[in-house]
C-alpha positions in Angstrom: 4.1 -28.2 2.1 5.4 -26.5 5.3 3.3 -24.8 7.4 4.5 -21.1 8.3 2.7 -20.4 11.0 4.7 -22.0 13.4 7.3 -19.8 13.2 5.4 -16.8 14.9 5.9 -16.0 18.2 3.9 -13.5 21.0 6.2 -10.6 20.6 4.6 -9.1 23.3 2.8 -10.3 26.6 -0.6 -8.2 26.3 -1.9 -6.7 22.8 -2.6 -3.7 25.0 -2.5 -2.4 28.6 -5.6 -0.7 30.2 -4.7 1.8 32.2 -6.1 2.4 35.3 -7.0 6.0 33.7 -10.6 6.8 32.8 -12.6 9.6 30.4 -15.5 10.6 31.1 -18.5 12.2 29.0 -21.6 13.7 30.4 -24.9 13.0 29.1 -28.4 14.5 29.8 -27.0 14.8 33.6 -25.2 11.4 34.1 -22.0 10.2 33.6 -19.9 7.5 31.8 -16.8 6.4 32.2 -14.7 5.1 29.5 -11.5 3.3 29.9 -8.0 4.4 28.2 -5.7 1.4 26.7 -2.1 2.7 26.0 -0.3 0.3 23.4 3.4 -1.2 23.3 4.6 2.3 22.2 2.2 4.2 24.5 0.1 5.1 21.7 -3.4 6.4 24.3 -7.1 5.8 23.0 -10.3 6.0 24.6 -12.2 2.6 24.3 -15.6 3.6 23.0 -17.0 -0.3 22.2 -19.6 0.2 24.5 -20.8 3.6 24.3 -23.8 3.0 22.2 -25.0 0.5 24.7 -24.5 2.0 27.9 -25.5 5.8 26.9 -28.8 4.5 24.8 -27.5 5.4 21.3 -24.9 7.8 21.4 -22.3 7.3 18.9 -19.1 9.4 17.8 -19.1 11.3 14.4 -15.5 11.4 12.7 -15.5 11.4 9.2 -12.6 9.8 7.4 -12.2 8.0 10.7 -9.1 10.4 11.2 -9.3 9.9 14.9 -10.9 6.8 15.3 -8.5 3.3 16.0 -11.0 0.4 14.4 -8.4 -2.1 15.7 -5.2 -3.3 17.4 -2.3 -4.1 15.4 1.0 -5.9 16.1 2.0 -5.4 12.2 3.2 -1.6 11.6 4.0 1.1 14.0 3.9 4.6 12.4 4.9 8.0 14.1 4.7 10.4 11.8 5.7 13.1 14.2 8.9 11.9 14.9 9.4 10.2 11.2 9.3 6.5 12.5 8.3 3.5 10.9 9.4 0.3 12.1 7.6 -3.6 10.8 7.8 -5.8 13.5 9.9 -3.7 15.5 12.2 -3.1 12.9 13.3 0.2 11.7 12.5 0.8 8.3 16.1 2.3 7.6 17.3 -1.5 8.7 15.2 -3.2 6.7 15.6 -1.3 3.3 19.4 -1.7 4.1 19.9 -5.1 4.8 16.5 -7.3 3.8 15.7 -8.1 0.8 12.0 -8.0 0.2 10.8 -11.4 0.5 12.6 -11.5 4.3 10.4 -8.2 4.9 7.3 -10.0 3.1 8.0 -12.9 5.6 8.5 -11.0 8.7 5.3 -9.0 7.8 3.2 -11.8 7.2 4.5 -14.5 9.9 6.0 -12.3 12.2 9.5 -12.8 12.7 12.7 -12.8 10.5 12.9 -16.1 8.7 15.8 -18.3 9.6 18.0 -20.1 6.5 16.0 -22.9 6.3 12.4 -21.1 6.4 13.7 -18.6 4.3 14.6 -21.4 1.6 10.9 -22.6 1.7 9.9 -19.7 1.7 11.1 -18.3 -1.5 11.6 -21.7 -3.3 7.1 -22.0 -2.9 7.3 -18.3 -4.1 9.4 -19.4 -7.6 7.4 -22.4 -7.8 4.1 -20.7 -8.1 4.7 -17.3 -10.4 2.4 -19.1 -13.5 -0.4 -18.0 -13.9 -3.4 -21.0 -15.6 -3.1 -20.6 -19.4 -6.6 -19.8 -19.5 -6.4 -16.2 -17.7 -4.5 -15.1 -20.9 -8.1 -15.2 -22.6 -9.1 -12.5 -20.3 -5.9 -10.5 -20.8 -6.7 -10.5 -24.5 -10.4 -9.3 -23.6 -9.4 -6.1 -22.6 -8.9 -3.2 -24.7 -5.2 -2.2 -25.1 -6.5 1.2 -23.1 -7.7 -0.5 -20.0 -6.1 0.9 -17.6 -3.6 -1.9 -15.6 -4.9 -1.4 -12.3 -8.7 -2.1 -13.4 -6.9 -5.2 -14.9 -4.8 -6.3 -12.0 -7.7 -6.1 -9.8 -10.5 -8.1 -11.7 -7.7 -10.7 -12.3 -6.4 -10.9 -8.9 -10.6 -11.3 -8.0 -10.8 -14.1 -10.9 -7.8 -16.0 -9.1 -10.7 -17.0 -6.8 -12.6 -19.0 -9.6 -9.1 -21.0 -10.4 -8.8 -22.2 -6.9 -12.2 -22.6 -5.1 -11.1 -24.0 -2.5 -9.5 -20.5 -1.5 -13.3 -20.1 -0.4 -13.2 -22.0 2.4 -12.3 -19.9 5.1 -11.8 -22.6 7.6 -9.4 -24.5 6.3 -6.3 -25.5 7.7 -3.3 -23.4 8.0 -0.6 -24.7 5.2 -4.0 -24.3 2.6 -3.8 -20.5 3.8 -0.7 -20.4 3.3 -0.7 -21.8 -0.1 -3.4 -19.3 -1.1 -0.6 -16.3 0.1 2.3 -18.0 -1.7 0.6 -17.7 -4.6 -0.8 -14.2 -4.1 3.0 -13.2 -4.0 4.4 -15.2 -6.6 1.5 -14.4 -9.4 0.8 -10.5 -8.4 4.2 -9.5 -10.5 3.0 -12.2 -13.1 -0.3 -10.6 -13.9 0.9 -6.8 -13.4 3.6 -7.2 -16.0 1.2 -9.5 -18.4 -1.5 -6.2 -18.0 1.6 -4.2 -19.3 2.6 -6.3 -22.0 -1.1 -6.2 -23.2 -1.5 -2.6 -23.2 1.1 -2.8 -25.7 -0.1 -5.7 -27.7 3.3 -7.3 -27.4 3.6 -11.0 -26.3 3.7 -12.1 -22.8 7.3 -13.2 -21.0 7.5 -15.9 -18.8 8.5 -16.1 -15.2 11.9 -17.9 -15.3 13.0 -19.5 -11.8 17.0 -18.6 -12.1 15.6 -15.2 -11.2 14.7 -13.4 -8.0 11.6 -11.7 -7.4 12.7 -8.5 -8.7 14.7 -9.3 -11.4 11.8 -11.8 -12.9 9.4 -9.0 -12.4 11.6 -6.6 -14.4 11.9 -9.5 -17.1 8.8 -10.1 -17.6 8.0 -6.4 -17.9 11.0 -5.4 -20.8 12.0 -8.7 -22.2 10.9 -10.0 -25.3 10.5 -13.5 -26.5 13.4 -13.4 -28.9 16.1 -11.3 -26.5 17.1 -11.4 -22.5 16.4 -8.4 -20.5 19.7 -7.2 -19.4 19.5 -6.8 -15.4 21.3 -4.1 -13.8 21.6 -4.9 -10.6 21.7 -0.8 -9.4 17.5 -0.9 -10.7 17.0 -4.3 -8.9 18.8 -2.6 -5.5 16.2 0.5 -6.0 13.2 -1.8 -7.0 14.1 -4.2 -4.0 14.1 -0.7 -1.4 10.9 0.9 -3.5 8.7 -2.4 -2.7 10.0 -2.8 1.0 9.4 1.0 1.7 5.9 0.5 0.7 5.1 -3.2 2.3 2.6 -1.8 4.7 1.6 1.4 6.3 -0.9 0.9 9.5 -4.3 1.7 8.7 -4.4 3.7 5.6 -7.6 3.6 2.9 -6.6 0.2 1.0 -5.7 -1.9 4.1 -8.5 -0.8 5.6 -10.6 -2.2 3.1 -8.7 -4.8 3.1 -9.8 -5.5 7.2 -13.3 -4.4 6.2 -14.0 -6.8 3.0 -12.1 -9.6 4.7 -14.0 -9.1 8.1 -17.3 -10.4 6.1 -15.3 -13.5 5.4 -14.7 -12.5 2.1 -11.9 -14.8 1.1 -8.3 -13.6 0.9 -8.5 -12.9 -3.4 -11.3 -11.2 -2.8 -10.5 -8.9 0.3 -7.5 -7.9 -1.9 -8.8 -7.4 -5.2 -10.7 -4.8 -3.1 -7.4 -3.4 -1.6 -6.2 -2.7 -5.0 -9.2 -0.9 -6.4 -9.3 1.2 -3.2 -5.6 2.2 -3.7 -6.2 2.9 -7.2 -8.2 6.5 -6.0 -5.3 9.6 -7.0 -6.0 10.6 -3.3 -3.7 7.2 -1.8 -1.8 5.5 -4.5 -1.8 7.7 -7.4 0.7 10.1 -5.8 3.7 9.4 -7.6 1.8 8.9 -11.1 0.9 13.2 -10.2 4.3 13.8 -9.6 4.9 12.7 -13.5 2.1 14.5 -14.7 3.5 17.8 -12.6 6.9 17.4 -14.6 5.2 17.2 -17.5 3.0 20.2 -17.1 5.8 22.1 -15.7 7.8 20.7 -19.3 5.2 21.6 -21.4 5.0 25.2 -20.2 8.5 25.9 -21.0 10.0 24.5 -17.8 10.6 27.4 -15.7 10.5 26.3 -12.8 10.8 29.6 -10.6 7.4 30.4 -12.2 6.0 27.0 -10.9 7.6 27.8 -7.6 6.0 31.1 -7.4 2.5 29.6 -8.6 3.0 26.9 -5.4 4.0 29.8 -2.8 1.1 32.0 -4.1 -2.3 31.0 -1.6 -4.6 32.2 -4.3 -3.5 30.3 -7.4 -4.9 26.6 -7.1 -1.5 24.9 -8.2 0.2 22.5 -5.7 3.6 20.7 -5.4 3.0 17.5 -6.0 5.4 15.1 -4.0 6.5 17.5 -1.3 4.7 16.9 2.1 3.0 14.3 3.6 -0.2 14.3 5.7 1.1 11.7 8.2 4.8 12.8 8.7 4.8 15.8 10.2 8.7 16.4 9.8 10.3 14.1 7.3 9.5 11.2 5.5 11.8 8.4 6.3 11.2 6.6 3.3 11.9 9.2 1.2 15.5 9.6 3.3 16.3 6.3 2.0 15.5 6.2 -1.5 16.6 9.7 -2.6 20.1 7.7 -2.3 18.5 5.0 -4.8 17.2 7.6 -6.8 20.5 9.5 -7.2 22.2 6.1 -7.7 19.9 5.0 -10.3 20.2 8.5 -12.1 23.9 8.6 -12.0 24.2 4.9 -13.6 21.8 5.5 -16.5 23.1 8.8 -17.3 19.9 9.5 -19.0 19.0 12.8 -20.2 15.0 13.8 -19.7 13.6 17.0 -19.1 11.0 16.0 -16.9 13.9 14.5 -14.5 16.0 18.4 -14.9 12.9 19.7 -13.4 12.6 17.3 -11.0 16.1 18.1 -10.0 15.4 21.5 -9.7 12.0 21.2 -7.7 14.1 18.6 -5.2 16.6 21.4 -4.6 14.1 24.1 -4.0 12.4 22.6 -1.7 15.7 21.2 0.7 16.8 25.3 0.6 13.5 27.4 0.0 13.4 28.6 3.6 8.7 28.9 2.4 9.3 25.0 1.9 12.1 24.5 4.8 9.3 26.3 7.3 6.4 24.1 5.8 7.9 21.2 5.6 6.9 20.3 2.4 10.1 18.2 2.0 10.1 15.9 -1.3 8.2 12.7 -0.3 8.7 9.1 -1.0 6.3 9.5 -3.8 8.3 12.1 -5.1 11.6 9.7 -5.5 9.5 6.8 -6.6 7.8 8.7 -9.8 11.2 9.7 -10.5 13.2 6.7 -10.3 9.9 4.2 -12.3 9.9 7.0 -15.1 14.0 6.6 -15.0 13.9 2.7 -15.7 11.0 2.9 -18.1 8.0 2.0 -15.9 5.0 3.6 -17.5 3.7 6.4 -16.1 0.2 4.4 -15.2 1.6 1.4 -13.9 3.2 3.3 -11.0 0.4 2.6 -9.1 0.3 -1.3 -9.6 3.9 -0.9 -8.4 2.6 0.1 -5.0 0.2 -3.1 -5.5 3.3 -5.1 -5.6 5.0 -3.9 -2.7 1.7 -3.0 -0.2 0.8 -7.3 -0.5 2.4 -8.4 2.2 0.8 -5.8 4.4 -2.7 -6.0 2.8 -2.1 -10.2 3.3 -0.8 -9.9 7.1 -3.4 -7.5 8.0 -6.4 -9.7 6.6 -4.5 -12.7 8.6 -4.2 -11.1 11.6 -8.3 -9.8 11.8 -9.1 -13.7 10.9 -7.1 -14.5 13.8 -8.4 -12.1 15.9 -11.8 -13.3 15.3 -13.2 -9.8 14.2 -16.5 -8.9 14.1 -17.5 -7.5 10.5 -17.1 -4.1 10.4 -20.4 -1.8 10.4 -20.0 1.9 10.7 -22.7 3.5 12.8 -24.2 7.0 10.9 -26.5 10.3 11.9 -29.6 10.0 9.6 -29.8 13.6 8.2 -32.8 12.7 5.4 -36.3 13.6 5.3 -38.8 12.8 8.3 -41.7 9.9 7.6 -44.0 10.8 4.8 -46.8 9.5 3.1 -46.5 8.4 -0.7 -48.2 10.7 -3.1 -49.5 8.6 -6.7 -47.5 9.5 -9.9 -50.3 11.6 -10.9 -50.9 13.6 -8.0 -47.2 14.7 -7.6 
């Protein structure tokens, strides 16, 4: 098998540059100085590694970690400010363009645009590996038809693991690592649509090889064993920008615990197993399923929408736009630039007449000419496009989050590659105690 690594190369010359810039913090009359690193897009931190030592405990409180860096990266650069997002170096607007998403799951992973000849290898290891052992279909057939995919996806992405022990070995050479991510990539669309086809209680569908990556998911999700899904190639062109717009995002909640399982050695099934559950919360990758369940709620009401508008402008009633905003771009979101063109392109060719898509019509052109929403800039979000366009080609509404699965991998796998390679320490957050004082036991009868 050929080894991928080889094709990576030192984009840059230092990971970071300290600067001869220092902070200082005063402490029961002395002082400390820390030293400031400034990245490759002079992104400025304060390196606080040794502060515990040097000042005799003191540590910094920030929950959420919303100002804290817990490591360098070379992946993803993100300023949401300005509305930039660039893999690599790349600009996201290039990429969802012109790259199909196995180039971006390459460039992510190994660090540079494959050539021809690695991009061959590349995806023909990816084809070759989208079965899944007979005997996981036992486990699919264990669950109740309820269970809810992303519980599914994650236990069986865990029990991957048990199929292939020798995934546990975390020292082993480089083409047996990147065995274990070929077939992360080429089975995660196998077991998400195989949890769908279970909630229904209809018969699995088989990868086929003749297919790419995103028409073979798509196959296996609507095709049945007696009739070929017929592929339009407008849904592949969204689903192909969709997963690329979501391949990674810097440090958000399920790559972080990502980094933070895999820093304990954890091997890679594992580490993402976790991912998957931590992205499964409605406060990171449920946001597009709440986008659905806002249409509907708007539907069910009569569908005014002017009535929902005035309810979201109102600060005392507790309803909120869902889809509209985003807590990291400050301005725009530029994935949501790009597939609001998929979106209209995928509405246009299926012509198909939903309510809940009228309403989300509606809600998109309030918000680009409400001057409340213009001011706010609570612009419709790439979460907002991507509920639209997976209730469009018949996605269920709870497999939108398993979607993101599919499309976050990469990141989640290049991010758990790059702290191995850094040589990580595991990650253990410090904490204020804020319990009870010593105290003596008291017997059960004397309390």
């Amino acid at each position: 098998m050929m080894s991928y690594i080889g094709a990576q190369k030192k984009i840059h010359n230092t990971e970071y540059i300290e600067m001869s810039e220092i902070a200082k913090i005063e402490l029961g009359g002395k002082t400390y100085e820390l030293p400031i690193i400034e990245g490759t897009e002079n992104e400025k931190g304060i390196d606080i590694s040794k502060l515990r030592g040097a000042t005799g405990g003191y540590i910094t409180i920030d929950p959420g970690f919303k100002n804290t860096g817990s490591t360098k990266s070379a992946i993803t650069y993100l300023d949401g400010e300005n509305g930039i997002l660039r893999y690599r170096g790349y600009s996201i607007e290039e990429l969802a363009e012109k790259a199909s998403f196995l180039e971006v799951a390459y460039l992510i992973i190994y660090g540079e645009l494959p050539n021809e000849e690695q991009f061959g290898a590349f995806a023909h290891s990816i084809t070759n590996h989208t079965l899944v052992h007979e005997d996981m279909k036992q486990f699919f057939e264990a669950y109740p038809a309820k269970a809810h995919p992303m519980g599914v996806l994650s236990s069986m992405v865990c029990s991957l693991s048990t199929f292939y022990p020798e995934s546990l070995n975390q020292d082993r050479d480089e083409e047996a690592i990147d065995l274990t991510i070929h077939r992360l990539i080429a089975k995660l669309p196998t077991l998400a649509a195989w949890s769908y086809k279970n909630s229904m209680r209809h018969p699995v569908v088989y990868p086929k090889n003749s297919l790419d990556y995103c028409e073979n998911f798509l196959s296996m999700m609507f095709a049945m064993p007696t009739s070929e899904y017929q592929i339009d190639q407008t849904i592949v062109s969204a689903l192909n920008k969709l997963l690329i717009l979501h391949a990674d995002h810097e440090q958000n909640c399920s790559t972080s615990t990502v980094r933070l399982v895999g820093s304990s050695h954890a091997n890679l099934y594992a580490s993402i197993s976790a991912g998957i559950s931590a992205l499964w919360g409605p406060l990171h990758g449920g946001a597009n399923q709440a986008v659905i369940e806002m249409l509907e709620q708007i539907n069910n009401d009569g569908g005014d929408v002017d009535k929902w508008v005035a309810k979201a402008k109102d600060k005392s009633d507790p309803f909120r736009l869902m889809g509209f905003g985003h807590r990291v771009y400050k301005n725009f979101d530029p994935r949501a630039t790009i597939i609001k063109v998929a979106c209209d392109r995928v509405l246009d060719q299926m012509g198909i007449d939903d309510p809940l898509l009228d309403i989300a019509k509606k809600l998109e052109k309030v918000a680009l000419e409400d001057e409340y929403f213009k001011s706010r800039n609570l612009y419709p979000n790439v979460d907002f496009y991507s509920g639209i366009i997976y209730k469009a080609i018949g996605i269920p509404t709870e497999m939108f989050t398993v979607m993101f699965s599919i499309g976050r991998l990469p990141g989640w796998i290049a991010q758990w590659k790059e702290m191995r390679a850094n040589n990580e320490p595991i990650g253990r957050p410090r904490q204020i105690y804020t319990g009870s004082n010593e105290r003596d036991y008291v017997s059960l009868e004397k309390r």
